[in-house]
KOLVEX-486043 format. One record per residue (C-alpha): residue number from 0; y, z, x. Coordinates in nm, 4 decimals, padded with zeros to 6 digits. Each point is the difference from the previous one (the first is absolute). Example, Ala and Ser with C-alpha at 12.3 -4.5 7.8 and 13.67 -1.06 7.14 Angstrom:
BEGIN
{0,{-00.4500,00.7800,01.2300}},
{1,{00.3440,-00.0660,00.1370}},
***
This chain:
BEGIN
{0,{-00.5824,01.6258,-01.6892}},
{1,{-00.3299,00.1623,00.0359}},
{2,{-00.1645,-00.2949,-00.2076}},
{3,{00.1505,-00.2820,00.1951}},
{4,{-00.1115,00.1435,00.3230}},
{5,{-00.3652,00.0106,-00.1292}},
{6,{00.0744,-00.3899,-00.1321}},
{7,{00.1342,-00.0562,00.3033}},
{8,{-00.3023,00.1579,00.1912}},
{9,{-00.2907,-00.1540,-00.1862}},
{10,{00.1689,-00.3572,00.0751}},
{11,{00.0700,00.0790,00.3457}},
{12,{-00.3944,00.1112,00.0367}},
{13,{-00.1429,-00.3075,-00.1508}},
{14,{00.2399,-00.2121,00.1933}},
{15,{-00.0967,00.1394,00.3120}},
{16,{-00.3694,00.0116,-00.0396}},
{17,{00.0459,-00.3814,-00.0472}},
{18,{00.1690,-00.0158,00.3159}},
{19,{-00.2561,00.1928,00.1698}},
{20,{-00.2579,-00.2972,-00.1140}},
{21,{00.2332,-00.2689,00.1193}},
{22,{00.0816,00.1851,00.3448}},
{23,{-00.4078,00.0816,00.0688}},
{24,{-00.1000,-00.3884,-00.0443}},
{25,{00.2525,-00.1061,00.2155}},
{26,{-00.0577,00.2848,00.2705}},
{27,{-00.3550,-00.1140,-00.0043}},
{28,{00.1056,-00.3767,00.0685}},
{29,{00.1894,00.0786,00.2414}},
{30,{-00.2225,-00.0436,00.3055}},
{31,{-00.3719,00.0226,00.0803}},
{32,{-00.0765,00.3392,00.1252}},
{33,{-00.2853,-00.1092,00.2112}},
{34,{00.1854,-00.2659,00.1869}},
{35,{00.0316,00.2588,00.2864}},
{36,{-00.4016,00.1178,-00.0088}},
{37,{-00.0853,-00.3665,-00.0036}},
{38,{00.1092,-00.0616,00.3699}},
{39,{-00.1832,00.2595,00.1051}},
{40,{-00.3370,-00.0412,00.2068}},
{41,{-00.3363,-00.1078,-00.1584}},
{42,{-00.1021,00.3220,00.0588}},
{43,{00.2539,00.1837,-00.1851}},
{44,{00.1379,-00.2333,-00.2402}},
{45,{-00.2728,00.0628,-00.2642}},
{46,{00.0118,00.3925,-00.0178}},
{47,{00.3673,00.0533,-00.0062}},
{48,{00.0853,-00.3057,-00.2680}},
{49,{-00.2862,00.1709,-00.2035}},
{50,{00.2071,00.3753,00.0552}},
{51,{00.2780,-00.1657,-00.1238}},
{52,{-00.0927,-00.1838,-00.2947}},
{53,{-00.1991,00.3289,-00.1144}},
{54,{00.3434,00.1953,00.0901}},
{55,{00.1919,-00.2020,-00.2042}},
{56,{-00.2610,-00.0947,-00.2493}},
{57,{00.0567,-00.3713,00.0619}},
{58,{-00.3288,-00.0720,-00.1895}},
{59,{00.1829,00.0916,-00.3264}},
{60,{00.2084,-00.2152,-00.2136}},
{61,{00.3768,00.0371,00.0352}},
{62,{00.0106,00.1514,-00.3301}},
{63,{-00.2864,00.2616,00.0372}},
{64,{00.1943,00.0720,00.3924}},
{65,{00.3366,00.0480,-00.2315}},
{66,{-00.1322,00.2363,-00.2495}},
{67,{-00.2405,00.2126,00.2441}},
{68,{00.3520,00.0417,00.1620}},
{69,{00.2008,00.0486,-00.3224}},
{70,{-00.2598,00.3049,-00.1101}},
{71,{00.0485,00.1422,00.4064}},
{72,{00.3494,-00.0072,-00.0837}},
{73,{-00.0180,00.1948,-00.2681}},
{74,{-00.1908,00.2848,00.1509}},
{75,{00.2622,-00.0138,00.2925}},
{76,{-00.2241,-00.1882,00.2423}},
{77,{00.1280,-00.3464,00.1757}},
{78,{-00.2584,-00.0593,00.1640}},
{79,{-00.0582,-00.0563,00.3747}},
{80,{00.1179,-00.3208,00.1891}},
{81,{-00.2263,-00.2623,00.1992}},
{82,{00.0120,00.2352,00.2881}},
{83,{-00.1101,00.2795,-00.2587}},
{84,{00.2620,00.2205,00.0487}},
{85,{00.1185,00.1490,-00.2839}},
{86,{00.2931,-00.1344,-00.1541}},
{87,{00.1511,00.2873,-00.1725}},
{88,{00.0459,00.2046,00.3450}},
{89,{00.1376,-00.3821,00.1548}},
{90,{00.2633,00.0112,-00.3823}},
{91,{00.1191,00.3705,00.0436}},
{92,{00.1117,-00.0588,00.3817}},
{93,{00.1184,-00.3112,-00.0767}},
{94,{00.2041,00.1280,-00.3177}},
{95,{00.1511,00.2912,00.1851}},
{96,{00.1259,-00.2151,00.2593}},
{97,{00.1546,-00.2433,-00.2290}},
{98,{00.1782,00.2900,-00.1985}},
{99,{00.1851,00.1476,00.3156}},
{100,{00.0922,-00.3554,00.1331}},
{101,{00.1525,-00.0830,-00.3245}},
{102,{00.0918,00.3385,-00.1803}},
{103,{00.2980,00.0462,00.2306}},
{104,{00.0997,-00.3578,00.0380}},
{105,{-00.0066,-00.0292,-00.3903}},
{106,{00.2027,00.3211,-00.0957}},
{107,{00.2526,-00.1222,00.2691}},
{108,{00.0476,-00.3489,-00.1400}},
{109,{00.0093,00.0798,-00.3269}},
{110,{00.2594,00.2633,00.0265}},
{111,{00.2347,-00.1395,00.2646}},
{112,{-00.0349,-00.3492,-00.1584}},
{113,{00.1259,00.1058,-00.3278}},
{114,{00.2598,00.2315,00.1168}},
{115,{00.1501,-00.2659,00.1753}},
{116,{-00.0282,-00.2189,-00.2634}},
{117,{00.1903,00.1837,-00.1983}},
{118,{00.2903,00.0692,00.2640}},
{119,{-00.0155,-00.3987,00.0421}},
{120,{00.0380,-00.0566,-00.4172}},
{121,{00.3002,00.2765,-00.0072}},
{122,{00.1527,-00.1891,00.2818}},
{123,{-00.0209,-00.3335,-00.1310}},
{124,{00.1219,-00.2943,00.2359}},
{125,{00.1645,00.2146,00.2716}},
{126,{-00.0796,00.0014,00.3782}},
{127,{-00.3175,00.2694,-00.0717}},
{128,{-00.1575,-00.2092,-00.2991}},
{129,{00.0191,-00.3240,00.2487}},
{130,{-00.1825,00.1497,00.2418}},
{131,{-00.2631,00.2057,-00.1401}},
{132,{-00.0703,-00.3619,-00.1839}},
{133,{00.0115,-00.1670,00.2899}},
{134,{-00.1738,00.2692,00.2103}},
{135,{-00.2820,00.0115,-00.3516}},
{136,{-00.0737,-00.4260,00.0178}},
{137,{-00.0694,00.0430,00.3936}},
{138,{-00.2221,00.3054,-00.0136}},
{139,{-00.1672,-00.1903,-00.3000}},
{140,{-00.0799,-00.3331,00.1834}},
{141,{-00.1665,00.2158,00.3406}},
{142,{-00.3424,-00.0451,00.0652}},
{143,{-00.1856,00.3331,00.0003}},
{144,{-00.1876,-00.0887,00.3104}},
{145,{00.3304,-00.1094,00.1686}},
{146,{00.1516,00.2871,-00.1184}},
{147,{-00.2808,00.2675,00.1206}},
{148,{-00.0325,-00.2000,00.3558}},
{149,{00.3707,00.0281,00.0656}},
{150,{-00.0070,00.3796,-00.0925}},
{151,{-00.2315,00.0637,00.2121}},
{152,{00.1513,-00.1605,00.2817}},
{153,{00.3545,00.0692,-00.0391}},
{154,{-00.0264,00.3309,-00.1256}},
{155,{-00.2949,00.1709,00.0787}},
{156,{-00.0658,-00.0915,00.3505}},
{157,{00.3794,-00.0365,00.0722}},
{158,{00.0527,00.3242,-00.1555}},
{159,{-00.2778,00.1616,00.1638}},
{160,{00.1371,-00.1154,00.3135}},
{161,{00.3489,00.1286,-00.0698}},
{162,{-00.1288,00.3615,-00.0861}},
{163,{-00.0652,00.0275,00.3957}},
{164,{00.3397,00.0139,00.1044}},
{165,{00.1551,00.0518,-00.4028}},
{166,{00.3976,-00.0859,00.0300}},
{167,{00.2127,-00.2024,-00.2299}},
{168,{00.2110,-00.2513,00.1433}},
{169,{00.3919,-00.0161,-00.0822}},
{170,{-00.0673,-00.3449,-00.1833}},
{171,{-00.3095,00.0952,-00.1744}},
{172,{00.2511,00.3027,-00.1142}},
{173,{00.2705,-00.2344,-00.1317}},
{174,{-00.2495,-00.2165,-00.1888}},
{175,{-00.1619,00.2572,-00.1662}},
{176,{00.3237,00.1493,-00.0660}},
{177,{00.1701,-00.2985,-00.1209}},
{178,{-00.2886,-00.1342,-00.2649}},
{179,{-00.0079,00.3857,-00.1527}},
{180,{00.3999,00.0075,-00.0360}},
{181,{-00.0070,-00.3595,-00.1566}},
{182,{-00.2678,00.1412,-00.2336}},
{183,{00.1785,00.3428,-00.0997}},
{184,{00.3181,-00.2762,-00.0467}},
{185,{-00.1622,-00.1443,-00.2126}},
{186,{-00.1406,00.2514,-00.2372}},
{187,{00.3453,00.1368,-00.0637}},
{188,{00.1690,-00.0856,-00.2945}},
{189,{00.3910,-00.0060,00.0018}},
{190,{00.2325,-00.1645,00.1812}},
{191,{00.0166,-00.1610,00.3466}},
{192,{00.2013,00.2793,00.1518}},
{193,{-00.3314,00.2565,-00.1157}},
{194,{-00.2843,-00.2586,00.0830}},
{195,{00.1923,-00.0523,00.3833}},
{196,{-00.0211,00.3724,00.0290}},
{197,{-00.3070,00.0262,-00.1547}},
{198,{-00.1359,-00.2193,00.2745}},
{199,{00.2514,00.1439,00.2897}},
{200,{-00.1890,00.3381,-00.0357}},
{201,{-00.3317,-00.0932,-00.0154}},
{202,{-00.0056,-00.2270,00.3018}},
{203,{00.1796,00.2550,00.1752}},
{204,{-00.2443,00.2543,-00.1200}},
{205,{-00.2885,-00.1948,00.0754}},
{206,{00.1083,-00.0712,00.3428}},
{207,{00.0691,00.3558,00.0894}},
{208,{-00.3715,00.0790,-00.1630}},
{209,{-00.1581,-00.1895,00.2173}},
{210,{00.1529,00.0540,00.3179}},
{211,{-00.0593,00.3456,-00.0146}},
{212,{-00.3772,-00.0200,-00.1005}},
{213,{-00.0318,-00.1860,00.3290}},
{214,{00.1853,00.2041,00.1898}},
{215,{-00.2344,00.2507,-00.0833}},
{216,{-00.3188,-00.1223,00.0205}},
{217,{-00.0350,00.0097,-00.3704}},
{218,{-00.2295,-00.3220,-00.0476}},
{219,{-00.2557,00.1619,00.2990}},
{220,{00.0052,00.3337,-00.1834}},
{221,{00.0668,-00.0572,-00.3527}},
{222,{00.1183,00.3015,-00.3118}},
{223,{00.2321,00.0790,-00.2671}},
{224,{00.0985,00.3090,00.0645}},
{225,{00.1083,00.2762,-00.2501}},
{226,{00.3285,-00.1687,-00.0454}},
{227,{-00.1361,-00.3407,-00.0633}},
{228,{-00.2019,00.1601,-00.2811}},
{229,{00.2691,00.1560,-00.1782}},
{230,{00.1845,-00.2539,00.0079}},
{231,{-00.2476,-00.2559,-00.1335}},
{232,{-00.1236,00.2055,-00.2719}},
{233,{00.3581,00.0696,-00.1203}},
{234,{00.0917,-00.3976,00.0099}},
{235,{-00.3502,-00.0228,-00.2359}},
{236,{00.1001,00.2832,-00.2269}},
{237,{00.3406,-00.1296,-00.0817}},
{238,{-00.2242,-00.3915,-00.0188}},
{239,{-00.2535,00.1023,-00.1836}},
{240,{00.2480,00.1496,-00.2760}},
{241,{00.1686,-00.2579,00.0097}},
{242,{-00.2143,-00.1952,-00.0856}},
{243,{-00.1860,00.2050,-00.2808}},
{244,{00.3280,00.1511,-00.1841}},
{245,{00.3378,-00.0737,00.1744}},
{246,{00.1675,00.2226,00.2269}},
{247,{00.2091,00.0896,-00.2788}},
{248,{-00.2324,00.2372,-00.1518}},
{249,{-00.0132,00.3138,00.1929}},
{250,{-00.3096,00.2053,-00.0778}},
{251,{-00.2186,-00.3106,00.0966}},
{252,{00.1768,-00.0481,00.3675}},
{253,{-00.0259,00.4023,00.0453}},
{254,{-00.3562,-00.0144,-00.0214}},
{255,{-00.0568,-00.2869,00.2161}},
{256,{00.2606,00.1986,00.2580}},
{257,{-00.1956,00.3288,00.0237}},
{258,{-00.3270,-00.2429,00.0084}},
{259,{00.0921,-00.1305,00.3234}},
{260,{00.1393,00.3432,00.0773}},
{261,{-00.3641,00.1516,-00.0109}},
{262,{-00.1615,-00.2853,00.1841}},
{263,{00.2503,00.0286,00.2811}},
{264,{-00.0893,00.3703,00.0090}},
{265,{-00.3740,-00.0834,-00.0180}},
{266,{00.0040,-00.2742,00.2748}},
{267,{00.0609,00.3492,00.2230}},
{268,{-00.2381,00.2224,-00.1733}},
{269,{-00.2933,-00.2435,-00.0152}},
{270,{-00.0131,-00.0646,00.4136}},
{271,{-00.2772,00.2064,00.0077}},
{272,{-00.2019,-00.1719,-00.2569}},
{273,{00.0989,-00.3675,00.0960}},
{274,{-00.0804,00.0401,00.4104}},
{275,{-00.3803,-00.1784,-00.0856}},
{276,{-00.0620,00.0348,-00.4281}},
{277,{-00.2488,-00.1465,-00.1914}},
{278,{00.0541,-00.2768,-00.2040}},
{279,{-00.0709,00.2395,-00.3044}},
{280,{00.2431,00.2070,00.1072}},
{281,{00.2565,-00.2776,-00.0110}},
{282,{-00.1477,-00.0872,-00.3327}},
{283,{00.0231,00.3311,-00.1117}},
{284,{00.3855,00.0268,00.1580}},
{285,{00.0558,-00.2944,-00.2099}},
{286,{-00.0920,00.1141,-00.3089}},
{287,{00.1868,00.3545,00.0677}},
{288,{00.3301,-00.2136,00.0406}},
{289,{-00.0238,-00.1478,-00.3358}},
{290,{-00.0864,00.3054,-00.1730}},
{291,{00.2819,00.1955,00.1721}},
{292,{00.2314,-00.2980,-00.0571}},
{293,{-00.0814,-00.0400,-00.3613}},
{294,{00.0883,00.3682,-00.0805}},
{295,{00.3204,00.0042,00.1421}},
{296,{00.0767,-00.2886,-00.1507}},
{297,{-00.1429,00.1199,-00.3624}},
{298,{00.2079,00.3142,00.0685}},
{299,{00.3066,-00.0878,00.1020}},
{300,{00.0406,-00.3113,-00.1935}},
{301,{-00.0380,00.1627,-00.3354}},
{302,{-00.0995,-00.0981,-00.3224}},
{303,{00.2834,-00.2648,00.0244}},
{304,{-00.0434,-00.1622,00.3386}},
{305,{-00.3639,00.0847,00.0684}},
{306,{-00.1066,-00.3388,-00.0874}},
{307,{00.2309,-00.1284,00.3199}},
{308,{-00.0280,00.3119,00.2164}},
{309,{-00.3581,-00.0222,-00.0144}},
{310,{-00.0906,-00.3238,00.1777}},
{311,{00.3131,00.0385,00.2432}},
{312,{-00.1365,00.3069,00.1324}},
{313,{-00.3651,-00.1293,00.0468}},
{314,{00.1272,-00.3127,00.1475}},
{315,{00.2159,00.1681,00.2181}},
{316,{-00.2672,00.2929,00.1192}},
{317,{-00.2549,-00.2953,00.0833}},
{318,{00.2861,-00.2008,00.2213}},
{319,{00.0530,00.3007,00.1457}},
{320,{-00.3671,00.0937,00.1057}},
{321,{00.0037,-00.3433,00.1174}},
{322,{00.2483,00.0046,00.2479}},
{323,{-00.1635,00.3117,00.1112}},
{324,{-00.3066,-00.1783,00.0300}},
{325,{00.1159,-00.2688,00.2057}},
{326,{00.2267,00.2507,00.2667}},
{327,{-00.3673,00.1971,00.0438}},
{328,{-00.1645,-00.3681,00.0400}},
{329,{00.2446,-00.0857,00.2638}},
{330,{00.0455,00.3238,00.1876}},
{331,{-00.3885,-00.0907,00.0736}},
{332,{00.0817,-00.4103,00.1493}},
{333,{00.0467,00.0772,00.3475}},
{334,{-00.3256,00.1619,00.0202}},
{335,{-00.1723,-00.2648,-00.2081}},
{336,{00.1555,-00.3174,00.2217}},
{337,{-00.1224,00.1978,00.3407}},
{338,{-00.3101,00.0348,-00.1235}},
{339,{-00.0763,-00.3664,-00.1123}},
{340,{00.1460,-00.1057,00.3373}},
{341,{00.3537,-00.0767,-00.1511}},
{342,{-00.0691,-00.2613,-00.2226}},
{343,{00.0632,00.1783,-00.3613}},
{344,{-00.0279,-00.2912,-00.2250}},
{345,{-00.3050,-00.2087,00.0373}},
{346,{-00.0078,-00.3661,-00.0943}},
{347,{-00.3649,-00.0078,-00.0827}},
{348,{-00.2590,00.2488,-00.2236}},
{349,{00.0451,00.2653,-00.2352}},
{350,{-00.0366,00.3086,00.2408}},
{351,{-00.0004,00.0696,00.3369}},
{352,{-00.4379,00.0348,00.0738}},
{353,{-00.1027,00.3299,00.0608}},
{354,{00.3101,00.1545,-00.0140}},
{355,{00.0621,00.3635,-00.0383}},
{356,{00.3352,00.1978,-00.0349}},
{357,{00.2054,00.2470,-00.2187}},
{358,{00.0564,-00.0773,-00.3827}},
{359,{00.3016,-00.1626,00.0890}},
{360,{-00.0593,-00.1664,00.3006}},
{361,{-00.3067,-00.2011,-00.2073}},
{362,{00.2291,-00.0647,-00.2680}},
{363,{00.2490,-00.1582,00.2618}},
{364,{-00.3103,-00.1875,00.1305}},
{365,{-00.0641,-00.1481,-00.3591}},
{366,{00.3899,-00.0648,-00.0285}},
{367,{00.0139,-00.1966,00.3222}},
{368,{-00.2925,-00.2364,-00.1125}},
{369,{00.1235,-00.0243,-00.3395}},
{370,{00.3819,-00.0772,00.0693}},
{371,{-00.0303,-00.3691,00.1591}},
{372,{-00.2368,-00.0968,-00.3584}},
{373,{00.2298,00.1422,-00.2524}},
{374,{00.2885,-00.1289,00.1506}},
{375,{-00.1632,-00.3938,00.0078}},
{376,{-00.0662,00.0712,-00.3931}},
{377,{00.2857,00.1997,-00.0963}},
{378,{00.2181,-00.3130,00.1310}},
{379,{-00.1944,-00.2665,-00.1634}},
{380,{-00.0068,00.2249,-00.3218}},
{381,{00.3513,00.0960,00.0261}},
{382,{00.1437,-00.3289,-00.1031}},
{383,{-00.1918,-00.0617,-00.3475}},
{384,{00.1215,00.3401,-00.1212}},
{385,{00.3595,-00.0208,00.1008}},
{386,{00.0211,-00.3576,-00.1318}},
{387,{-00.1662,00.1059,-00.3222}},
{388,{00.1970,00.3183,-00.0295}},
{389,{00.3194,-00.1772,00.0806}},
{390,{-00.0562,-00.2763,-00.3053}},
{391,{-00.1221,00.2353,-00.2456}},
{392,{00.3253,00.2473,00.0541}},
{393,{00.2523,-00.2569,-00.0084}},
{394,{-00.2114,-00.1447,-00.3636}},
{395,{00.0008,00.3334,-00.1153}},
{396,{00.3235,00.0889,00.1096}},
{397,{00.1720,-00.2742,-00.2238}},
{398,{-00.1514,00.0869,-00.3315}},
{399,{00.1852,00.1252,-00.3191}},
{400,{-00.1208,00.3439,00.0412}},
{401,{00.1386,00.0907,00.3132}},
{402,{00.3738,-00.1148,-00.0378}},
{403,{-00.0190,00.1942,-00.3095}},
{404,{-00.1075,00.3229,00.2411}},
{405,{00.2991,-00.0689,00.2082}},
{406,{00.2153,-00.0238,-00.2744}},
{407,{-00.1066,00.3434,-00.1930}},
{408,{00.1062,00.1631,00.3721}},
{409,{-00.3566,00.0413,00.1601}},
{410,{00.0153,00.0428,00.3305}},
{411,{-00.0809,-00.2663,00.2489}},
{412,{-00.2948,00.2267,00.0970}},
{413,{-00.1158,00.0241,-00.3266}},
{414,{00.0048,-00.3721,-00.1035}},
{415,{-00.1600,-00.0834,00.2914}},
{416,{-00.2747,00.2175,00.0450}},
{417,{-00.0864,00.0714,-00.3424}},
{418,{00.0687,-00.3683,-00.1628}},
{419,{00.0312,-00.2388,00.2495}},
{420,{-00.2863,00.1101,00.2691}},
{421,{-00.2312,00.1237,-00.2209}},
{422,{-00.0130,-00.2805,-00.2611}},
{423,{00.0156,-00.2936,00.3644}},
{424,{-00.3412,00.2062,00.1124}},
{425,{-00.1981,-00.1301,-00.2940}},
{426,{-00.0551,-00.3429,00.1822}},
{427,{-00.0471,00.2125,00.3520}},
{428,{-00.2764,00.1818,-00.1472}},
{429,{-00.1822,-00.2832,-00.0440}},
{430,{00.0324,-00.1069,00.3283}},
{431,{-00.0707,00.3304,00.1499}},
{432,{-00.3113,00.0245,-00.1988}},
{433,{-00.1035,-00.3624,00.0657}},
{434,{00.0503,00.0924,00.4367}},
{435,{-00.1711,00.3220,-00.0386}},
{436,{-00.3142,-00.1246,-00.1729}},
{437,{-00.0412,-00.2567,00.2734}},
{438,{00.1367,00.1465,00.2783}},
{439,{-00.3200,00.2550,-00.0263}},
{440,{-00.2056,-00.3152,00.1019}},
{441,{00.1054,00.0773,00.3407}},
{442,{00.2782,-00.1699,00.1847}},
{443,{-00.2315,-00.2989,00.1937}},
{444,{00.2398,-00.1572,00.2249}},
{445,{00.1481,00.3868,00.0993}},
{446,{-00.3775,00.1281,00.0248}},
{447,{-00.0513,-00.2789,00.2826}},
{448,{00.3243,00.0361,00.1678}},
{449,{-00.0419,00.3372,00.0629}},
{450,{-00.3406,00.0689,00.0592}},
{451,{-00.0708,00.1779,-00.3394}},
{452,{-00.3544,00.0259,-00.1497}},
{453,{00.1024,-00.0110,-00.3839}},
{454,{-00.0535,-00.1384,-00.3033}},
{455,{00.0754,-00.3978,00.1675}},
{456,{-00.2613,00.0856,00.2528}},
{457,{-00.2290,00.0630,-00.2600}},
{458,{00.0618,-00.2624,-00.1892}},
{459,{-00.0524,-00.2869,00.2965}},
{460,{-00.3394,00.1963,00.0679}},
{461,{-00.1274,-00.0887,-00.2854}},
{462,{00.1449,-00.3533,00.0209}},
{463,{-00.1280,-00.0441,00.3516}},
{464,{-00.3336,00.1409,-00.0723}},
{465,{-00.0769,-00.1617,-00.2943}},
{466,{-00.0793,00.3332,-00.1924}},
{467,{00.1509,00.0523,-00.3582}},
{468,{-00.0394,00.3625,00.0160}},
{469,{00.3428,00.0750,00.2380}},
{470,{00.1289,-00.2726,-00.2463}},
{471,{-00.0194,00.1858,-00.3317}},
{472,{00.0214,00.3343,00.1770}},
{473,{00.3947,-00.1526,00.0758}},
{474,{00.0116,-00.1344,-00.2923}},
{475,{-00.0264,00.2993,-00.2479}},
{476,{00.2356,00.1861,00.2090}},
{477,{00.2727,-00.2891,00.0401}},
{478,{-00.0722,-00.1470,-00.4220}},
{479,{-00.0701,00.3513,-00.1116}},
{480,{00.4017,00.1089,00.1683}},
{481,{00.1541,-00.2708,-00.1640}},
{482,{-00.1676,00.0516,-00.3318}},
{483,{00.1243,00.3307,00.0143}},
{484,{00.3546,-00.0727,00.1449}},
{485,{00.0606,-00.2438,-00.2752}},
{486,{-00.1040,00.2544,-00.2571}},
{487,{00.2665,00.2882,00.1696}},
{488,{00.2615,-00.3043,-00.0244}},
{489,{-00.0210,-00.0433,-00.3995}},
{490,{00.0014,00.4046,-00.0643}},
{491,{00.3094,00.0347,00.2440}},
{492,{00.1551,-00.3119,-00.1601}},
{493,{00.0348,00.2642,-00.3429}},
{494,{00.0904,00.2812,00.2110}},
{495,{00.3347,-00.1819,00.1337}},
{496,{00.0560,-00.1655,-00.2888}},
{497,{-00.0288,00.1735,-00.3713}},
{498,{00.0273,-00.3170,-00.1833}},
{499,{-00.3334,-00.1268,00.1728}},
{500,{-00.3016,00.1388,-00.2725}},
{501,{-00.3356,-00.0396,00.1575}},
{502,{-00.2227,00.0044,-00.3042}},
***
């Protein structure tokens, strides 16, 4: 392993360098950077074409201008741009941008797309698998600039708008109602006679749900509540084992139980320490929950089920400190939407300017400028991983290997998670890797939707300007993340599957 990373590494250098030769050439053909200092007065046109040219060292050769930059990279300099502003400062703000417009959005797509991918594959050719594919091939063909203008029409403004006087009308109810009892329908597997009730229940349910939240205000005023918790951290204990072991073995599920047990109990302790924390303190929360989770889960599940109880706990201690993260977030959203003047998500920018407020009422202002974004990428993203997930289950699914599982008794739980899914992620990975490494370019078309000043922005100075330095300066961040990315894809490749020797 260890030598076919440094194989892989030394290729991947060399390869890149090269590209960093190709990309400066071009970047320096790419327009005249004086074209704007030549239309300026007699006066002034001399002295600021001969700032420039010394700025950018114009006088040089293209290939003494590439490796005076190579040997400033290497030291950690890029340079300063024709406005000689530094370019490192203009790369780290730009950078941080692009990673919280597309950390989110990325996490989101990736996990939601595959999930219901999978659902789709194990419901092959029923009423759900039709339209998730159909639902998959529209959100595919959308325009990202359509998408992001209706979204911020339709639901930002309109919702915005709605949050003044925030009731639900009785059809509004029965939509919303109907489409989440035709989905619950549809994940059930038996008979007609279960998937009818299935759906009878949920619609009901749903209905109820939401005429009682506006009845009470709920959407002006929002919370979970102590009950709300419980309950959600009990539904991802008995998930999360699940999941990792089967509820059929015991010790596992009673850790994950008394896991969401103590975060229930610390969601009422903690008030105190949660009114206006730190983010390190959050941090530091975070990494109690996982230590706490891990040893109940190391002691209860013993030496034979510690291997299951183990992750089922953590999981289940960091879902819960989630939901208690998001009921403190939204205890704090009336006073956040009062004091931007009742317009809580904002359709342009990447924070509100000069704003100032509790922990959580900044991290709702963040939210509400990040939430139109990620939704306009996790919907055009959304479709490739469901469609890929979907073809490489139902591949997997029909190989000799797996009817052999079923018919040695494994459960369905067991041939699907550890056969079917984890030998159909080999050709996700290396689409996941593939997005990753050049979705860290910045998202251009979101970035100008938006308002954001990313990674696109600071790519189109350059382009604009005429100035190679904003050029490479995206460049090594944007080839350098998919160098890497494809790297990560080959050593997970062996990790999901043994037979794969990377050597």
């Amino acid at each position: 392993m260890l030598v076919f990373i440094a194989r892989r590494l030394f290729v991947s250098i060399w390869v890149f360098l090269a590209s960093t030769v190709v990309v400066f050439f071009l970047a320096t053909r790419i327009r005249d950077p004086l074209a704007e200092a030549r239309q300026l007065p007699d006066g002034a046109r001399e002295a600021q074409m001969a700032e420039i040219t010394e700025r950018m060292g114009l006088d040089d050769p293209v290939i003494v201008r590439y490796f005076n930059w190579l040997a400033d990279v290497l030291t950690g300099d890029l340079g300063v741009d024709r406005q000689g502003q530094q370019v490192n400062a203009a790369l780290e703000n730009a950078f941080t941008a692009t990673l919280q417009l597309i950390t989110g959005a990325t996490v989101l797509a990736i996990v939601i797309g595959i999930a219901v991918g999978v659902v789709s594959a194990l419901r092959q050719y029923t009423a759900l698998d039709q339209t998730v594919t159909f639902v998959a091939f529209v959100c595919f063909s959308l325009p990202l600039f359509w998408v992001g203008t209706m979204l911020k029409q339709f639901l930002a403004l309109d919702f915005n708008d709605w949050l003044a006087d925030p009731t639900v009308s009785p059809v509004f109810i029965g939509a919303i109602a109907l489409v989440v009892g035709l989905a619950c329908g549809s994940l059930v597997v038996g008979d007609r006679r279960s998937r009818l009730t299935a759906f009878g229940s949920a619609t009901a349910a749903m209905a109820v749900l939401l005429a009682v939240l506006s009845a009470t205000g709920w959407f002006a005023d929002p919370g979970l509540g102590p009950i709300v918790i419980a309950l959600t951290a009990l539904g991802g204990a008995l998930g999360f084992t699940t999941l990792v072991s089967g509820l059929e073995w015991k010790p596992p599920l009673q850790a994950a139980l008394i896991t969401a047990g103590i975060g229930v109990v610390a969601s009422l302790a903690l008030r105190p320490v949660l009114k206006d924390p730190e983010l390190l303190t959050v941090v530091g929360l975070a990494l109690l929950t996982v230590a706490i989770s891990g040893a109940v889960g190391w002691f209860l599940g013993g030496e034979l089920y510690r291997r299951a109880a183990v992750p089922a706990s953590i999981l289940t201690g960091l879902f819960a400190g989630a939901v208690i993260f998001t009921d403190r977030m939204l205890q704090s959203f009336a006073d956040y939407s009062d004091s931007v003047g009742g317009r809580p998500i904002s359709t342009i920018g990447a924070e509100t300017p000069n704003y100032q407020g509790t922990f959580w009422e900044s991290g709702l202002d963040s939210a509400g400028h990040l939430a139109l974004p990620t939704l306009a990428l996790v919907l055009v993203s959304l479709a490739s991983y469901t469609r890929y997930t979907r073809a490489s289950m139902l591949e997997v699914m029909n190989q000799d290997y797996v009817r052999t599982g079923r018919a040695k008794g494994l459960s369905e739980r067991a041939v699907v998670t550890r056969h079917v899914l984890r030998n159909g992620l080999i050709p996700i990975t290396t689409l996941v890797a593939y997005d990753i490494g050049t979705i860290v370019g910045g998202a251009v078309l979101t970035e100008e939707v938006f308002g954001w000043s990313a990674m696109g922005s600071l790519l189109f100075q350059g382009i604009e300007q005429g100035d190679p330095m904003p050029i490479m300066a995206f460049f090594l961040v944007a080839g350098g993340a998919i160098v890497v990315f494809n790297m990560v894809a080959d050593i997970v490749y062996a990790f999901l599957d043994p037979r794969i020797r990377l050597s």
